[in-house]
C-alpha positions in Angstrom: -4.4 7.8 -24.6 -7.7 6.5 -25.0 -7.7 4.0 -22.6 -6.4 6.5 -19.6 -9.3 9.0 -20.8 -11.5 6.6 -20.1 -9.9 5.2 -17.0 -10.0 8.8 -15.6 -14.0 9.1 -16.9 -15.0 5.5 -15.0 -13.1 7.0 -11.9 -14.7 10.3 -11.8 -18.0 8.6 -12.6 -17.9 5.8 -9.7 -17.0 8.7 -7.4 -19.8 10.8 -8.3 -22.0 7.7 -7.6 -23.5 6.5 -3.7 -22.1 9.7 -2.4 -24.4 9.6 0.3 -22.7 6.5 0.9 -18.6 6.7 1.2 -17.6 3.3 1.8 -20.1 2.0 -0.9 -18.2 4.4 -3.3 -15.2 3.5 -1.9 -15.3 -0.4 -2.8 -16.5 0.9 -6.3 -13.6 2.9 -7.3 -11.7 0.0 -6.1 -13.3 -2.5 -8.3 -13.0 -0.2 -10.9 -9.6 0.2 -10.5 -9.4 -3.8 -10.4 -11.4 -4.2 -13.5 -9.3 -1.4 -15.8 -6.0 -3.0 -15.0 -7.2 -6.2 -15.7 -8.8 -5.4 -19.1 -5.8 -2.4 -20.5 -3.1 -2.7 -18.2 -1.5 -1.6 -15.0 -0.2 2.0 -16.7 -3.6 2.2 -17.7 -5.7 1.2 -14.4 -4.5 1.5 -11.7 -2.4 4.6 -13.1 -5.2 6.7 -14.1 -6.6 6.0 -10.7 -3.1 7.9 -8.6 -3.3 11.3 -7.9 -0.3 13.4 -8.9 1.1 13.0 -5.4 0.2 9.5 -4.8 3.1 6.9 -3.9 3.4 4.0 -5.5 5.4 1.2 -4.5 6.7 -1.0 -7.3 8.7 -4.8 -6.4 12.0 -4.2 -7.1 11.7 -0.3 -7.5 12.3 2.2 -5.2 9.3 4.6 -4.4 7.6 6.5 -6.9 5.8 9.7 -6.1 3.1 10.8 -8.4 0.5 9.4 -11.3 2.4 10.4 -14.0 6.1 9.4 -13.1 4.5 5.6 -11.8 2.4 5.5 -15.0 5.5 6.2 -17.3 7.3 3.2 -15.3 4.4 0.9 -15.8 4.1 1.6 -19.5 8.1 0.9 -19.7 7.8 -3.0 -17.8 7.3 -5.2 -20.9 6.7 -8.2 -18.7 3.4 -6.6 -17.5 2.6 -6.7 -20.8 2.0 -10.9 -20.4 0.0 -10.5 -17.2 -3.5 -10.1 -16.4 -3.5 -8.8 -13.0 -6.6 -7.9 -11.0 -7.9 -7.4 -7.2 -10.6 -8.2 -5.0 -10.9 -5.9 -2.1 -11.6 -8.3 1.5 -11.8 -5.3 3.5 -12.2 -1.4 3.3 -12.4 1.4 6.1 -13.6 5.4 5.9 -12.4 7.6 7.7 -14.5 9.6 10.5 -15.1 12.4 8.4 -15.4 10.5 5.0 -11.8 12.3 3.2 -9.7 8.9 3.9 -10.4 5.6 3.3 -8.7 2.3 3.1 -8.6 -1.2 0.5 -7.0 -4.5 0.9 -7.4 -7.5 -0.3 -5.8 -10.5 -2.6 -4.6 -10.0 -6.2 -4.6 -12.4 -8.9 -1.7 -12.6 -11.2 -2.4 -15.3 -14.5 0.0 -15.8 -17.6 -0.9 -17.9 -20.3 -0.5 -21.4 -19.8 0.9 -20.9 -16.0 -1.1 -21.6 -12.9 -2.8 -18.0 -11.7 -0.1 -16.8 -9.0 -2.0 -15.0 -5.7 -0.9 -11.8 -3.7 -1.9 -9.1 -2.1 -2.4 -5.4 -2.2 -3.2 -2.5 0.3 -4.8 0.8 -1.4 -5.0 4.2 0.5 -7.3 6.6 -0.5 -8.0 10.2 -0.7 -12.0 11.4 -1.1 -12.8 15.2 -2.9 -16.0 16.3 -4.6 -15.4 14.4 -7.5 -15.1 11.2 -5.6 -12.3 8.3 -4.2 -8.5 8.3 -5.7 -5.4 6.3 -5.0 -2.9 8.7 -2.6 -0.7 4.6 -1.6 -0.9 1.5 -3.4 1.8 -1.6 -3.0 0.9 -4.9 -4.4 3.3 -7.4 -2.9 3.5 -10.2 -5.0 4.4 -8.8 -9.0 8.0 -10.4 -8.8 8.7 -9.2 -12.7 12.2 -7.9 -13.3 11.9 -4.2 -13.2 13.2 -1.9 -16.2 13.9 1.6 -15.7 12.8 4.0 -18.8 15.4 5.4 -20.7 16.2 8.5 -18.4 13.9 7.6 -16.2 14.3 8.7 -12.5 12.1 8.4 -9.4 11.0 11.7 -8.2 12.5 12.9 -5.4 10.1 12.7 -2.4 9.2 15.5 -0.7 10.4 16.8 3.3 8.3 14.7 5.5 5.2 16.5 6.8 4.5 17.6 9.9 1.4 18.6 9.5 -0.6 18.0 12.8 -3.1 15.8 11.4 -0.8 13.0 10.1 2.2 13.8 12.9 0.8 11.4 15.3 1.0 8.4 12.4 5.0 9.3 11.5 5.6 9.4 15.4 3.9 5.9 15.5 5.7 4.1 13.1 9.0 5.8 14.4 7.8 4.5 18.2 7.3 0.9 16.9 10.5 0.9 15.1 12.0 1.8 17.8 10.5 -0.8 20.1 11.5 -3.5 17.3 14.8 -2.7 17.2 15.1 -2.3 21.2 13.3 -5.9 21.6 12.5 -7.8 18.4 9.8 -7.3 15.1 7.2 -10.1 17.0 7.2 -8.2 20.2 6.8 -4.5 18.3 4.1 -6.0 15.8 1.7 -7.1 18.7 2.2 -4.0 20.6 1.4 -1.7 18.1 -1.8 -3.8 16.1 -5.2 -3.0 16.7 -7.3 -5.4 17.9 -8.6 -6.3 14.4 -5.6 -5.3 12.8 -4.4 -8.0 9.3 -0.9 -8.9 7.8 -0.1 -11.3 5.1 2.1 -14.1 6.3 4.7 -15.6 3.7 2.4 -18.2 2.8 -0.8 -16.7 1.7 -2.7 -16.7 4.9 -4.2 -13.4 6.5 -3.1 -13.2 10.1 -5.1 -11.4 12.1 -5.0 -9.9 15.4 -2.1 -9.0 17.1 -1.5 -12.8 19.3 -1.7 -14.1 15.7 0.5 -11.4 13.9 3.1 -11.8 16.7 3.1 -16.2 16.3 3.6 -15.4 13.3 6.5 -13.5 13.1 8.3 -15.6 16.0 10.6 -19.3 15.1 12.3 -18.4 12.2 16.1 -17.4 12.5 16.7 -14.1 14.6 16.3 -10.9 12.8 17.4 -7.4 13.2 14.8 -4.9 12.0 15.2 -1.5 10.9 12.9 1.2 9.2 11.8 4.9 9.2 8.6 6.7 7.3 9.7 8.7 4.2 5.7 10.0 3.9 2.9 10.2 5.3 -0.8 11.3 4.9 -4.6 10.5 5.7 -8.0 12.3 6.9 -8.8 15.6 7.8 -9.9 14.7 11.2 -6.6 12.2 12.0 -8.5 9.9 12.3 -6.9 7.6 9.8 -3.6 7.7 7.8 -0.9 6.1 6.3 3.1 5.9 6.3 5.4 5.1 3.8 8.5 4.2 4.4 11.9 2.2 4.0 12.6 -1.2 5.8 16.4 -3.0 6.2 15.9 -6.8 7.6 19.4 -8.1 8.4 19.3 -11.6 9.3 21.8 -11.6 13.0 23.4 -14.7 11.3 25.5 -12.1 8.6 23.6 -13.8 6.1 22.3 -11.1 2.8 20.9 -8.5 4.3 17.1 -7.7 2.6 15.8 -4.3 1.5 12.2 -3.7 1.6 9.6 -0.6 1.6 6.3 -0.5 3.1 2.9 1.1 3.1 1.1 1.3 6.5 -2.7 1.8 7.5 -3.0 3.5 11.0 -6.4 4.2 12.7 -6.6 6.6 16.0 -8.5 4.5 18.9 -10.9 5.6 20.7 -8.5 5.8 23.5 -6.9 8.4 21.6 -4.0 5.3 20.4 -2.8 5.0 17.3 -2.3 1.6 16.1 -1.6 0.2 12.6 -4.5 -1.8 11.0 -2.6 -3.5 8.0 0.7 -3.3 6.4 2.3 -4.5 3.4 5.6 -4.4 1.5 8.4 -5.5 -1.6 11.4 -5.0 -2.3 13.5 -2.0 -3.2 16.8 -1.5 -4.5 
């Protein structure tokens, strides 16, 4: 209990800080974040950053919506309890108005006397008076085996909005799953990237831009792609947002079919486009 009071004090602190500065304060509360989890613990950290409608997208768990229900998961994962797991942000983005911004970067996962395993993690955030806190966060690479808590269910999440301000980001990710399943992933990927827009290849390189993101996707065996948003959020202005959603990868071979979720970071262009600028996912039952 201690611990998450003072989690919750270092965030409101940080957010109070360089307010005349968003993005500043932005990379703060990230770091802080970063820092907490690495020195109590996931439940501790990077819960006591999630606001009590955030989403939270666990490997191997199906979508959790709100602080406390993902913190009571976190706290139930006994093999968290042998990892030190921390972040470092590469990139972060503010919204026009200052209520949205955006964190991604590469995580590090160690484990005594086991080489230090890297990932990756995509935050989104939501900015009020008393400063930056987590409304998305996936990290793709903690590959523990996930225990439910005794009586333990995810939340149910709520209708999807259709509020006016984050429509147009639902109605992109429905377009581009759309023009994935009518042509294929590579082809839907490039379309719909910004121009600076990064993925995570399965390797551990960023891929950026969409020539790269579409080579990257392209020569492995032919996939069919299917997915929908469940959520949605983002500024005030629209002029940046997120989706989460579910994802079904069926290889065309008849080969396992995979089960993913996703968190995705759109950004409204100056043409008046909405295009994704990052995406990341795991698994879900």
């Amino acid at each position: 209990m201690r611990q998450l009071a003072f989690a919750a004090l270092l965030f409101v602190t940080t957010g109070l800080q360089a307010q005349e500065d968003p993005h500043a304060a932005l990379l703060a509360a990230d770091r802080a974040a970063a820092e907490a989890s690495s020195r109590c613990g996931l439940a501790c950290g990077l819960g006591g950053a999630l606001t009590a409608d955030a989403f939270y997208l666990h490997n191997g768990a199906p979508i959790i919506r709100g602080g406390e229900a993902a913190r009571a998961f976190l706290m139930a994962q006994p093999s968290l309890a042998t990892l030190r797991i921390q972040w470092q942000a590469l990139d972060a983005e503010v919204s026009s108005d200052g209520t949205f911004g955006v964190t991604w970067g590469v995580t590090t996962i160690g484990i005594r006397g086991a080489p230090v395993r890297l990932a990756r993690y995509v935050s989104a955030w939501r900015r009020d008076p008393s400063g930056w806190h987590l409304a998305a966060h996936v990290q793709t690479g903690l590959g523990s085996p996930v225990t439910l808590p005794a009586g333990w269910t995810a939340p149910p999440l709520p209708a999807l909005t259709t509020n006016s301000t984050v429509a147009g980001y639902v109605e992109a990710d429905r377009a581009f799953a759309t023009l994935a399943a009518a042509t294929d992933a590579a082809t839907a990927f490039q379309e719909f990237a910004a121009t600076d827009a990064v993925t995570f290849s399965g390797t551990g390189e960023l891929v950026r831009g969409p020539a790269a993101i579409r080579a990257n996707l392209e020569g492995g065996p032919p996939m069919a792609w299917q997915w929908g948003p469940v959520a949605a959020g983002g500024s005030l202005d629209g002029s940046l947002g997120f989706t989460v959603g579910e994802a079904t990868i069926a290889p065309k071979s008849g080969e396992e079919v995979f089960r993913s979720k996703y968190l995705t970071i759109w950004r409204r262009e100056p043409d008046g486009k909405i295009r994704f600028i990052t995406d990341a996912g795991n698994a879900r039952p």
